[in-house]
Legacy VTK file of the C-alpha trace (Angstrom):
# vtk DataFile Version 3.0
C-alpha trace
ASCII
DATASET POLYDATA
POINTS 179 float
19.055 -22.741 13.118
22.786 -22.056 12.933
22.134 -18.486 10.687
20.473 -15.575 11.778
16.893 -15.822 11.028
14.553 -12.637 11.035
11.001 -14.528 10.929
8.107 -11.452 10.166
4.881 -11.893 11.746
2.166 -9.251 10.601
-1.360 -8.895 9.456
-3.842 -6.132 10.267
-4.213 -4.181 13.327
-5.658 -6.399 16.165
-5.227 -9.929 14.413
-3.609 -11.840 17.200
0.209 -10.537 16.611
1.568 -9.215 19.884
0.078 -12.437 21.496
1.944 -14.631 19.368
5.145 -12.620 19.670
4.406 -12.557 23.751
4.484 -16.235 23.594
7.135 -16.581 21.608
9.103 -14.625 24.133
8.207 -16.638 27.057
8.836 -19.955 25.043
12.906 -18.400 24.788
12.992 -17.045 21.327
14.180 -13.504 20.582
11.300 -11.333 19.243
11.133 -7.586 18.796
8.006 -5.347 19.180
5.788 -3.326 17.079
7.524 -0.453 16.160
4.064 1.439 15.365
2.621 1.061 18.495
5.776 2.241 20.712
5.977 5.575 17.481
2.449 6.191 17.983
2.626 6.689 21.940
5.649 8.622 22.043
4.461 11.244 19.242
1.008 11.419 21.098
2.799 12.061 24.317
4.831 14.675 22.459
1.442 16.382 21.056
3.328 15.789 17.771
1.203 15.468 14.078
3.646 12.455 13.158
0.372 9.744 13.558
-0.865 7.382 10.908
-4.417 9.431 11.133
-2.662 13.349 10.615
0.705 12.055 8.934
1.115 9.080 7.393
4.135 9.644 5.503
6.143 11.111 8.550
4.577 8.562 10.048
6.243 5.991 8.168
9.486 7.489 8.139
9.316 7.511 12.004
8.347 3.567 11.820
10.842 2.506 9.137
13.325 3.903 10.552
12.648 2.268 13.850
12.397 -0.994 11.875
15.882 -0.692 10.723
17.127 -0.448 13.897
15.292 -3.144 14.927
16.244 -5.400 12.024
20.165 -4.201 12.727
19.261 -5.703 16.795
18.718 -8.866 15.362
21.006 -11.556 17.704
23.176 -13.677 15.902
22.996 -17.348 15.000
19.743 -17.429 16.580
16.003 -16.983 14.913
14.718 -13.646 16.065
10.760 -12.923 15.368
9.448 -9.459 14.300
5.855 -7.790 15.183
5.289 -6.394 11.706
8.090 -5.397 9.371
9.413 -2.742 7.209
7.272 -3.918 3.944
4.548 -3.486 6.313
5.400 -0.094 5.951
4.798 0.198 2.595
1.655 -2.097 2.318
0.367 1.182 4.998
1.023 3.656 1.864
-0.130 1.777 -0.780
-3.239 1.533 0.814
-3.483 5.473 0.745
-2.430 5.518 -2.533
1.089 7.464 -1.204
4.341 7.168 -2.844
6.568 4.561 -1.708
9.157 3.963 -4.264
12.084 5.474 -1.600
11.654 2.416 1.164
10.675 -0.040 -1.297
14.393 0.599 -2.757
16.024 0.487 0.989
13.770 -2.506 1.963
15.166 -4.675 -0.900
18.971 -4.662 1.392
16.863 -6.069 4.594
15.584 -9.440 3.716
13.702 -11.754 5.582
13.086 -15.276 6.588
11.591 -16.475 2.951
8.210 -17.123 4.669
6.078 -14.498 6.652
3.179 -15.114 8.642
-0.069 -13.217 8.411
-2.839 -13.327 10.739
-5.742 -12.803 9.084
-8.579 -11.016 10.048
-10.670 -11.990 12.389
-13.379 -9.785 13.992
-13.918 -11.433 17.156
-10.578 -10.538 18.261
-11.060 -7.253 16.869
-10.609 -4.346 19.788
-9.719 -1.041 18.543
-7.712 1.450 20.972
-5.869 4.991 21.706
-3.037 3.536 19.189
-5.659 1.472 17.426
-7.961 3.467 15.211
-8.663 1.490 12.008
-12.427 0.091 11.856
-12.675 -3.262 11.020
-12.995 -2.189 7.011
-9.931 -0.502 7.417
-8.164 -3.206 8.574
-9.331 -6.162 6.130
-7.923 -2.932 3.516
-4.480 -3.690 5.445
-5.037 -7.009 5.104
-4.842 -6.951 1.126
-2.300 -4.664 0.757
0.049 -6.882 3.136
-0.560 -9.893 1.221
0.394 -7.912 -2.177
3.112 -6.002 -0.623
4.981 -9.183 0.614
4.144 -11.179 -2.318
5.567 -8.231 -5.029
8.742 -8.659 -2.571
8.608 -12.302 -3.217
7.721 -13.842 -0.081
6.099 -16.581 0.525
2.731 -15.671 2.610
1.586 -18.439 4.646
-1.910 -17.518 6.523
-2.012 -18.721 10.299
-5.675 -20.473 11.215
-7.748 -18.469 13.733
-7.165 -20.449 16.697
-5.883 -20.342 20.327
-2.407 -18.394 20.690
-0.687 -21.758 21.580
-2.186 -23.372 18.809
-0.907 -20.204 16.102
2.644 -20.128 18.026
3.009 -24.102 17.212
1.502 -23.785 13.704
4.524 -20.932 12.757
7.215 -22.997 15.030
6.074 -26.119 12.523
6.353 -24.182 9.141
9.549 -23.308 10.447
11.246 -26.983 11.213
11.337 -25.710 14.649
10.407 -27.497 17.906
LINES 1 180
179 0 1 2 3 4 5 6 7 8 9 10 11 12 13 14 15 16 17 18 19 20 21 22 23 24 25 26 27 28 29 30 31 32 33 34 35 36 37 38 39 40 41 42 43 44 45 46 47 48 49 50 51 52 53 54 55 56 57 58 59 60 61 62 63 64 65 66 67 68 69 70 71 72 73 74 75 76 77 78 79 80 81 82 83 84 85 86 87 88 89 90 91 92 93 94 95 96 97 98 99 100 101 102 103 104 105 106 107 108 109 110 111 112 113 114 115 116 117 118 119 120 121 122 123 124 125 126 127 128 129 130 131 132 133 134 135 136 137 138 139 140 141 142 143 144 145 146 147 148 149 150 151 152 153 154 155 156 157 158 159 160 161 162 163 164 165 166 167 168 169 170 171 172 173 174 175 176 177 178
């Protein structure tokens, strides 16, 4: 690709995303971490109340704004991959019913590759953790509210199949014209 590319993968928590975006690494692409995860450690290590579970909205402030920054580090002429991005954010708020008129506004100046790639659930591969909370309800909830969040954006929302990591990398590479 001869543009700069910013390629979203997301779905619910523990659906197979980090693995893809490890792999994608190691294959040579440029990818950028979950933002949530790195927000969550660092305000639990500061004893802070800025967590999805005692905050949300700070929260999500916290996480957007690390999203930005993260969209802004995207390298040039090259397709760079994303754990999760900022309409993520508000698919997290809808779900609680919070407002999220604010970041909808900013998110519509930080578009995206025209297709996004949702792992879908998939209970198996289900493992919950310290920065992991959300019971497997909770995350098929996500789950909906991603696919309407990215769709009222206008994205195109192309499910990847529950299979092995290699398998899900190729699948996204293909959909792509990459590889």
């Amino acid at each position: 690709m001869s543009t700069t590319e910013r390629v979203i993968i997301t779905g619910g928590p523990g659906t197979g995303k980090s693995t893809i975006i490890d792999l994608m690494e190691q294959g040579g692409y440029t990818c950028h971490r979950e933002v949530s995860r790195a927000v969550i450690k660092e305000e639990l290590a500061k004893g802070s109340a800025q967590l999805p579970w005692d905050d949300i909205s700070g929260f999500s402030d916290l996480v957007f704004d690390g999203q930005t920054s993260q969209y802004r580090a995207a390298v040039s002429g090259k397709i760079n991959f994303y754990d999760r991005g900022l309409i993520d954010v508000i698919a997290y708020l809808k779900k609680d019913n919070l407002p999220s008129d604010a970041l909808e506004d900013l998110a519509q100046h930080y578009p995206y590759h025209s297709k996004i790639f949702l792992t879908p659930p998939w209970e198996e591969i289900y493992a919950m953790d310290d920065e992991r909370r959300e019971d497997f309800t909770t995350m098929n909830a996500i789950h909906q509210e991603l696919i309407k969040a990215y769709t009222s954006f206008g994205y195109e929302v192309i499910e990847v199949p529950k299979s092995s990591p290699q398998e899900r990398v190729k699948f996204i590479l293909e959909h792509l014209g990459v590889e």
